[in-house]
SELUMTOR-379319 format. One record per residue (C-alpha): residue in three letters; x, y, z. Coordinates in steps of 0.1 Angstrom, whole numbers, plus 5000, padded with zeros to 4 digits. Example, Ala and Ser with C-alpha at 12.3 -4.5 7.8 and 13.67 -1.06 7.14 Angstrom:
2
+-----+------+------+------+
|  aa |    X |    Y |    Z |
+-----+------+------+------+
| ALA | 5123 | 4955 | 5078 |
| SER | 5137 | 4989 | 5071 |
+-----+------+------+------+
% end
This chain:
320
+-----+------+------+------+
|  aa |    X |    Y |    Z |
+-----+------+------+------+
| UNK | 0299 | 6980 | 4749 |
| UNK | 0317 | 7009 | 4728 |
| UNK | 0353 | 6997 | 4717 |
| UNK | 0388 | 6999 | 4731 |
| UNK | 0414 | 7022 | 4713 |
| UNK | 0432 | 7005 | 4690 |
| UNK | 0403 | 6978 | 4687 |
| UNK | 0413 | 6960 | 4713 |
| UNK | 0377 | 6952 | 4732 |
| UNK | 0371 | 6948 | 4768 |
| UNK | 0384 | 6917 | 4789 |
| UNK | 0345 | 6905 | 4789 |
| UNK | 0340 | 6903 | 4755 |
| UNK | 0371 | 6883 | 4743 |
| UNK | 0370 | 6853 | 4730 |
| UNK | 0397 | 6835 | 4745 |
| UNK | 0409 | 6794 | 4732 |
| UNK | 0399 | 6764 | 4759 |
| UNK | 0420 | 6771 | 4785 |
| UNK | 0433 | 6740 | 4808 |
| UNK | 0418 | 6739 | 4844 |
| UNK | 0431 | 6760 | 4873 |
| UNK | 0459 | 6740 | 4889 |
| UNK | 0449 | 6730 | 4926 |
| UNK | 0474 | 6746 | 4944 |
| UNK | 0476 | 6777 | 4971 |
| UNK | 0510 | 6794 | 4979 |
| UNK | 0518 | 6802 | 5013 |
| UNK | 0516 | 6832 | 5029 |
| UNK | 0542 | 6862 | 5026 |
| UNK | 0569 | 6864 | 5054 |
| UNK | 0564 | 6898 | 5062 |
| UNK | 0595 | 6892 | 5086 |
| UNK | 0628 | 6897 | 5065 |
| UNK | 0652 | 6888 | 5079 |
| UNK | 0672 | 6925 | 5080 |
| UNK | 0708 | 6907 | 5073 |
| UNK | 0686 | 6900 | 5036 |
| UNK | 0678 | 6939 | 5029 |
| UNK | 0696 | 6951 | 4999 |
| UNK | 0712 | 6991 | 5008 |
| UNK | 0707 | 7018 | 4982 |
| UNK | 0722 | 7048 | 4972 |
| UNK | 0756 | 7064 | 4979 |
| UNK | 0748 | 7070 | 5016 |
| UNK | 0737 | 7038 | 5023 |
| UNK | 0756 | 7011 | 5047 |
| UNK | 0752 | 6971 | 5039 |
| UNK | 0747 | 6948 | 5064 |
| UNK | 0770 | 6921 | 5073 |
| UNK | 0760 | 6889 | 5052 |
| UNK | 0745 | 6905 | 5026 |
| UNK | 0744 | 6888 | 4993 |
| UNK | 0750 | 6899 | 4963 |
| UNK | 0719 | 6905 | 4938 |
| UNK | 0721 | 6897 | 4903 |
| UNK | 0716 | 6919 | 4876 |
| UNK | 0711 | 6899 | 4847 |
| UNK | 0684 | 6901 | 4828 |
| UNK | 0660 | 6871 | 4826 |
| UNK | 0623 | 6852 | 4827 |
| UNK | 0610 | 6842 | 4857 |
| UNK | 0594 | 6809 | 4842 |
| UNK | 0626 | 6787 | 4845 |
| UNK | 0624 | 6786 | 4882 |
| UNK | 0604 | 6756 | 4888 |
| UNK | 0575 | 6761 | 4918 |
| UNK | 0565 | 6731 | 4942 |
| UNK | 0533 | 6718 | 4933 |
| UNK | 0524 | 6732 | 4902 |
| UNK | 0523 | 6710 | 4871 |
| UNK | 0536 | 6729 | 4835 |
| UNK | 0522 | 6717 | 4807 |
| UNK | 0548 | 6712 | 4778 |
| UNK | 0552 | 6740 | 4752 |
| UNK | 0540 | 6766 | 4777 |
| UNK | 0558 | 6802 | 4772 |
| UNK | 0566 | 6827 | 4796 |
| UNK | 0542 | 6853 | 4807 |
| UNK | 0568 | 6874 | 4825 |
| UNK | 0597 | 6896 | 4810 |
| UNK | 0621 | 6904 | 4845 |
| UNK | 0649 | 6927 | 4840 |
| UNK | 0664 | 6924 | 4880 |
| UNK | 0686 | 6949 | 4886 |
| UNK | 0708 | 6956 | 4918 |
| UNK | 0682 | 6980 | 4934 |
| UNK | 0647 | 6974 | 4911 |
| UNK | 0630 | 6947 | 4890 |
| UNK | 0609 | 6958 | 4858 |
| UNK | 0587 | 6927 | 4857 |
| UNK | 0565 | 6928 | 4826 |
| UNK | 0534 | 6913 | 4818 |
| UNK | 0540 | 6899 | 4784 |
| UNK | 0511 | 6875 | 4769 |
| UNK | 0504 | 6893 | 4738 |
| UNK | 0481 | 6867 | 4719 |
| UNK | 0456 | 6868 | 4751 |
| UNK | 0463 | 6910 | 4758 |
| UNK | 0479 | 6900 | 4790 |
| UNK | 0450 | 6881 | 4804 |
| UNK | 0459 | 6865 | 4841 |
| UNK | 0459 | 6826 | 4839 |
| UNK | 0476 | 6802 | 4860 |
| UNK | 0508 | 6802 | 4843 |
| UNK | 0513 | 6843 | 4850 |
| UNK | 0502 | 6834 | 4886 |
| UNK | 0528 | 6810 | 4893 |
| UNK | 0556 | 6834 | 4877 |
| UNK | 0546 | 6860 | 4897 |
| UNK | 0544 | 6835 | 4930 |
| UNK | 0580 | 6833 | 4916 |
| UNK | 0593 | 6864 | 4911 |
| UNK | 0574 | 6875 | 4948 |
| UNK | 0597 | 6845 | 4964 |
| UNK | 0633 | 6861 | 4950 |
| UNK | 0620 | 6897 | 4960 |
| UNK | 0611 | 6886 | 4997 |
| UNK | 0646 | 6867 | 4999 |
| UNK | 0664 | 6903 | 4978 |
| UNK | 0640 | 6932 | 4983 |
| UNK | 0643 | 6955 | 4957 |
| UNK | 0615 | 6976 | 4942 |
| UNK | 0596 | 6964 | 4916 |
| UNK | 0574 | 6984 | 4889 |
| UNK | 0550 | 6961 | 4874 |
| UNK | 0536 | 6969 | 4835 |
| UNK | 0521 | 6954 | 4805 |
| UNK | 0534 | 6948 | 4772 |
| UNK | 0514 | 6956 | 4737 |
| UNK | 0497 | 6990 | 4754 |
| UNK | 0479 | 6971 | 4776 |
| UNK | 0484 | 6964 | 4814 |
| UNK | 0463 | 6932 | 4815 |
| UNK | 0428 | 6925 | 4801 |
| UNK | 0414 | 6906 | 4832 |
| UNK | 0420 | 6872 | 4842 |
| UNK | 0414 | 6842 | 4816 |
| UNK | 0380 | 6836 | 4808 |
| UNK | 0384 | 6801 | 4795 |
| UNK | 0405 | 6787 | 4827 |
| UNK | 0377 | 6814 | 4849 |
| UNK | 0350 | 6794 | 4838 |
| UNK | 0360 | 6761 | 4847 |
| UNK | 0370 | 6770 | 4882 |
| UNK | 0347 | 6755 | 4915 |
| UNK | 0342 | 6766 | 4947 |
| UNK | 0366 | 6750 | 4963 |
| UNK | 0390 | 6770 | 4937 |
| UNK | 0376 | 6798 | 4951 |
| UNK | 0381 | 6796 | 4983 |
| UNK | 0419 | 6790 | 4975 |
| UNK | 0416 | 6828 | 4962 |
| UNK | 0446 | 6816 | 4936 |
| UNK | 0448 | 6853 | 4922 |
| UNK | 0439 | 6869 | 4953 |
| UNK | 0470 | 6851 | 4973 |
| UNK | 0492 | 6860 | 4945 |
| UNK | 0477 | 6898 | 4949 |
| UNK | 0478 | 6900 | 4982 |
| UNK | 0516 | 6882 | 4985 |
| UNK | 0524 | 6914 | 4960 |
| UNK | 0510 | 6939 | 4984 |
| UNK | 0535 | 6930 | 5011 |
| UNK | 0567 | 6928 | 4992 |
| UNK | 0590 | 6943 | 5016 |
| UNK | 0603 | 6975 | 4992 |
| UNK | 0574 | 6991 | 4971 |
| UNK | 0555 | 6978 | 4944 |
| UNK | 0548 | 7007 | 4912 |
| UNK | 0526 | 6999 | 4888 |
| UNK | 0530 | 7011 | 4856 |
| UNK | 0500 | 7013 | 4835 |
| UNK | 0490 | 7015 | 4799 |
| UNK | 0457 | 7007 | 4783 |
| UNK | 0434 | 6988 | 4802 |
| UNK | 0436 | 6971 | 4834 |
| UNK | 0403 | 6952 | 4842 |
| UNK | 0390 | 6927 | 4865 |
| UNK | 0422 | 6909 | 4872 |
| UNK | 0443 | 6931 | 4861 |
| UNK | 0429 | 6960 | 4878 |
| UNK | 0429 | 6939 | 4912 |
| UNK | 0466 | 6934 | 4905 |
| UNK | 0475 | 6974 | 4895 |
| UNK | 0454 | 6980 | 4932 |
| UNK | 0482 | 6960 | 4948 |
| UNK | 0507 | 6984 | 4939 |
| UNK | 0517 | 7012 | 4966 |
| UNK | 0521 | 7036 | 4936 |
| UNK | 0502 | 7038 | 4902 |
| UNK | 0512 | 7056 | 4875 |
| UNK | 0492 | 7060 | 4841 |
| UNK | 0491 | 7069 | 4806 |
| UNK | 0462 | 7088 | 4784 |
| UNK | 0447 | 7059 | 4775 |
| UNK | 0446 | 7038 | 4808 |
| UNK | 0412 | 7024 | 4817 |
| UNK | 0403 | 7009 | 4849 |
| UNK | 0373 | 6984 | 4854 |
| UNK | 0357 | 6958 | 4875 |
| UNK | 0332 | 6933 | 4848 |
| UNK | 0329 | 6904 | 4871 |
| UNK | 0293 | 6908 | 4880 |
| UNK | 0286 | 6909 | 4845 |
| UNK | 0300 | 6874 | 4842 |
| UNK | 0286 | 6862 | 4874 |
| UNK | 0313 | 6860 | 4899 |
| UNK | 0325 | 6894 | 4921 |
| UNK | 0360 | 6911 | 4918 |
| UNK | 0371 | 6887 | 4951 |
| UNK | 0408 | 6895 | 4943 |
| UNK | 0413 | 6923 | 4961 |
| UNK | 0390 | 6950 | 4949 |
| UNK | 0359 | 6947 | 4970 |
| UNK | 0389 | 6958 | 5002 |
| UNK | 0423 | 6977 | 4983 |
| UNK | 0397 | 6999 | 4958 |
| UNK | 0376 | 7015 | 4990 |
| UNK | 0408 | 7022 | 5005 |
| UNK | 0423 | 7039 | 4977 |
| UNK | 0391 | 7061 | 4962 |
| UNK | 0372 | 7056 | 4991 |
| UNK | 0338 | 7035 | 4996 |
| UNK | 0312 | 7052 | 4978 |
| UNK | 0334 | 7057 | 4943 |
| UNK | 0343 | 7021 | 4950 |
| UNK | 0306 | 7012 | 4954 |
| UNK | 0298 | 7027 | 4925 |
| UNK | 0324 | 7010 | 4902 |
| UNK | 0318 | 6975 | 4916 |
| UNK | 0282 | 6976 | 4913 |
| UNK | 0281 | 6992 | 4876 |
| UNK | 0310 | 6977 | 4860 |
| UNK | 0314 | 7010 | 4848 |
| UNK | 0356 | 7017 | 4831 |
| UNK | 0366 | 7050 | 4843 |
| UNK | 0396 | 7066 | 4819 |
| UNK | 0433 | 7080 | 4827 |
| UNK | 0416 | 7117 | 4840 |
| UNK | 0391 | 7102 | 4863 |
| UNK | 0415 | 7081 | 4878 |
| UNK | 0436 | 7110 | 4886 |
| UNK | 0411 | 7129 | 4900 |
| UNK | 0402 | 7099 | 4923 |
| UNK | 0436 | 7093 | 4934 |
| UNK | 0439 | 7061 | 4917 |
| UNK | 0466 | 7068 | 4896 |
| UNK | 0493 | 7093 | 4909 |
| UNK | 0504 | 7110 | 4875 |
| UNK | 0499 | 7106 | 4839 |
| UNK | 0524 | 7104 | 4816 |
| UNK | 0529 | 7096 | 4778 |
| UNK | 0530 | 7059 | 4766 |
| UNK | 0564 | 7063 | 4757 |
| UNK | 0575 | 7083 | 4790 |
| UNK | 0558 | 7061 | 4811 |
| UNK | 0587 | 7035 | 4821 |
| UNK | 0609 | 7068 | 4830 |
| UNK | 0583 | 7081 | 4850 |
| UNK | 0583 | 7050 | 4872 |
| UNK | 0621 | 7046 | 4873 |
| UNK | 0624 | 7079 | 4883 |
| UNK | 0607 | 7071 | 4915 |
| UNK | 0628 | 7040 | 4918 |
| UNK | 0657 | 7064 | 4919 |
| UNK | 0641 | 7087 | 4949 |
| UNK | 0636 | 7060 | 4965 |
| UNK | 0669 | 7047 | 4962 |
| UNK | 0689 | 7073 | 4981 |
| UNK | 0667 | 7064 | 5012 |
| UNK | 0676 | 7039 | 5038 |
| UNK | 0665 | 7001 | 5024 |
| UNK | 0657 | 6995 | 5060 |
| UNK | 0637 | 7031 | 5066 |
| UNK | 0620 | 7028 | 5040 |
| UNK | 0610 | 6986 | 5042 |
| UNK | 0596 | 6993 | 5080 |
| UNK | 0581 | 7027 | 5064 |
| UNK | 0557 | 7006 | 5045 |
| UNK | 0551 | 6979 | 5070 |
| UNK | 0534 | 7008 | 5089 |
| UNK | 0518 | 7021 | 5062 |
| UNK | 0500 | 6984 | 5057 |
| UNK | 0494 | 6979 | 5098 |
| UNK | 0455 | 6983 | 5109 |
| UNK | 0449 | 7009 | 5126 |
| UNK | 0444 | 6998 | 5156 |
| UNK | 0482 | 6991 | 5162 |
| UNK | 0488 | 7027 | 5158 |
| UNK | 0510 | 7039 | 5172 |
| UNK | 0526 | 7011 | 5194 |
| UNK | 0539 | 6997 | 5160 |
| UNK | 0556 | 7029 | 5150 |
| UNK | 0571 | 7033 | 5181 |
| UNK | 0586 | 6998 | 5176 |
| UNK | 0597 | 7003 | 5139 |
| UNK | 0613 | 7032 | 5150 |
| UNK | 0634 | 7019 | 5181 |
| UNK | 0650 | 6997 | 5155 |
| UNK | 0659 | 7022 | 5130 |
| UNK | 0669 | 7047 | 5159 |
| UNK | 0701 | 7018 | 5173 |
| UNK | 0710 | 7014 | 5137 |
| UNK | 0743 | 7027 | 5123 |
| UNK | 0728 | 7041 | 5092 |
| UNK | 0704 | 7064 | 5111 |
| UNK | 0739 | 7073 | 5130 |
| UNK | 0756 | 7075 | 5093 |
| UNK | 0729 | 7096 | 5075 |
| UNK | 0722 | 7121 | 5103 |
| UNK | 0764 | 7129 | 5107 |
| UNK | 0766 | 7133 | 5071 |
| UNK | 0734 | 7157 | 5070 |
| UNK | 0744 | 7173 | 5101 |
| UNK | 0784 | 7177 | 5085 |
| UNK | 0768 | 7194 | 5051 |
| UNK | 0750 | 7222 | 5071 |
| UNK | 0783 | 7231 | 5085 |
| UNK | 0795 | 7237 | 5047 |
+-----+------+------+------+
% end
């Protein structure tokens, strides 16, 4: 298998230290219900609802935060940089020794950081430290997985929890995201890239299937027959095929990368929190509960007093 840039080589042919055994444990499923007293506003035209809290914008690690049912084993680090800010979170994947490989540890963080952003929806723009978005999942802790693991779908419940994050999800990718961390970049609603982003599926060529997401998010995104193809190779498609597939949105420079994605966070900002939560809960509806669910999300937004607020203020700048 030809090399990565910089030397860094493909998730499936690392050579990762024993890993401990996946812990035992499932996380429930997402509310997809927020509560709307628990929707953060944006922007300057934005009105808050009664009760809402305020959101913290320090910056921190998700690890602290303890999760029930999951046992930490002593001397563990962090695998989550989380700089929460009032209307985003930057949440970065930061496991540098193991280039960002997905092990249980990372999972729980992010069953973590999901928790806060269902109670405080904010955006949140996932990336990678190092040049790297995540190599895959870890090999080591992969391996000594069983079946009933599997049909937990530990990584595919964490995936799927980040999929239906109230706000949007961006991810912001450098270098390679494969297996794993390709199933985790497919969660996103938006994808941005750099020149050297790779995207890859490898699991048939170490015996399992991509059963995190890819084999349902990736046909929907590039549709079935590019999906096909990339599942059944294993073949790593680069930043420019990506783009032309639709996969990633944009390209940008490494070092440009983060602005790219915040500037989106900012555009989407000086919408209505609420218009723009219910905008994506119709986006993810099947469609067969087109259009009956629109018309519902929409009856909502039409009694609100920002709908009111937004369309007096647009209506009083056209009399300027």
């Amino acid at each position: 298998m030809a090399e990565a840039p910089h030397g860094r080589p493909p998730a499936e042919e690392l050579d990762p230290p024993a890993g401990r055994a996946a812990d035992a444990w499932t996380h429930p499923a997402p509310n997809s219900d927020v509560p709307r007293e628990a929707d953060p506003t944006f922007g300057p035209r934005a009105t808050r609802e009664a009760g809402d809290a305020p959101v913290p914008g320090a910056t921190r690690e998700a690890h602290p935060t303890p999760v029930p049912g999951v046992t930490r084993h002593a001397g563990d680090a962090p695998r989550l940089r989380v700089d929460a800010r009032d209307d985003r979170v930057v949440a970065t994947l930061d496991r540098p020794d193991r280039r960002n490989a997905i092990d249980q540890t990372m999972i729980d963080e992010l069953h973590t950081l999901c928790a806060e952003l269902e109670r405080h929806p904010r955006t949140l723009i996932l990336t990678g430290a190092g040049g790297i978005f995540a190599s895959g999942a870890d090999i080591a802790q992969l391996r000594e997985r069983t079946a009933d693991d599997a049909r937990r779908g530990i990584n595919a419940t964490a995936f799927d929890r980040i999929r239906h994050l109230p706000m949007p999800v961006i991810a912001a990718v450098d270098g390679f995201a494969l297996g794993g961390g390709a199933e985790l970049a497919y969660a996103a609603d938006i994808r941005l890239g750099t020149p050297r982003a790779r995207f890859g599926n490898p699991e048939p060529g170490l015996g399992i299937i991509a059963a995190a997401g890819a084999a349902w998010r990736l046909p929907e995104i590039v549709g079935h027959a590019r999906a096909s193809e990339l599942l059944l190779t294993t073949r790593v498609i680069d930043a420019d095929e990506a783009l032309a597939w639709g996969l990633l949105s944009s390209v940008h420079e490494p070092d440009a990368l983060l602005d790219a994605a915040h500037r989106i966070v900012d555009r989407i900002a000086q919408n209505s929190a609420r218009a723009t939560i219910l905008t994506k809960r119709v986006l993810l509806a099947p469609r067969a509960a087109h259009p009956e669910v629109d018309g519902e999300m929409q009856a909502e937004l039409f009694d609100s007093a920002d709908k009111r607020a937004r369309m007096t203020a647009f209506l009083e700048r056209k009399k300027r």
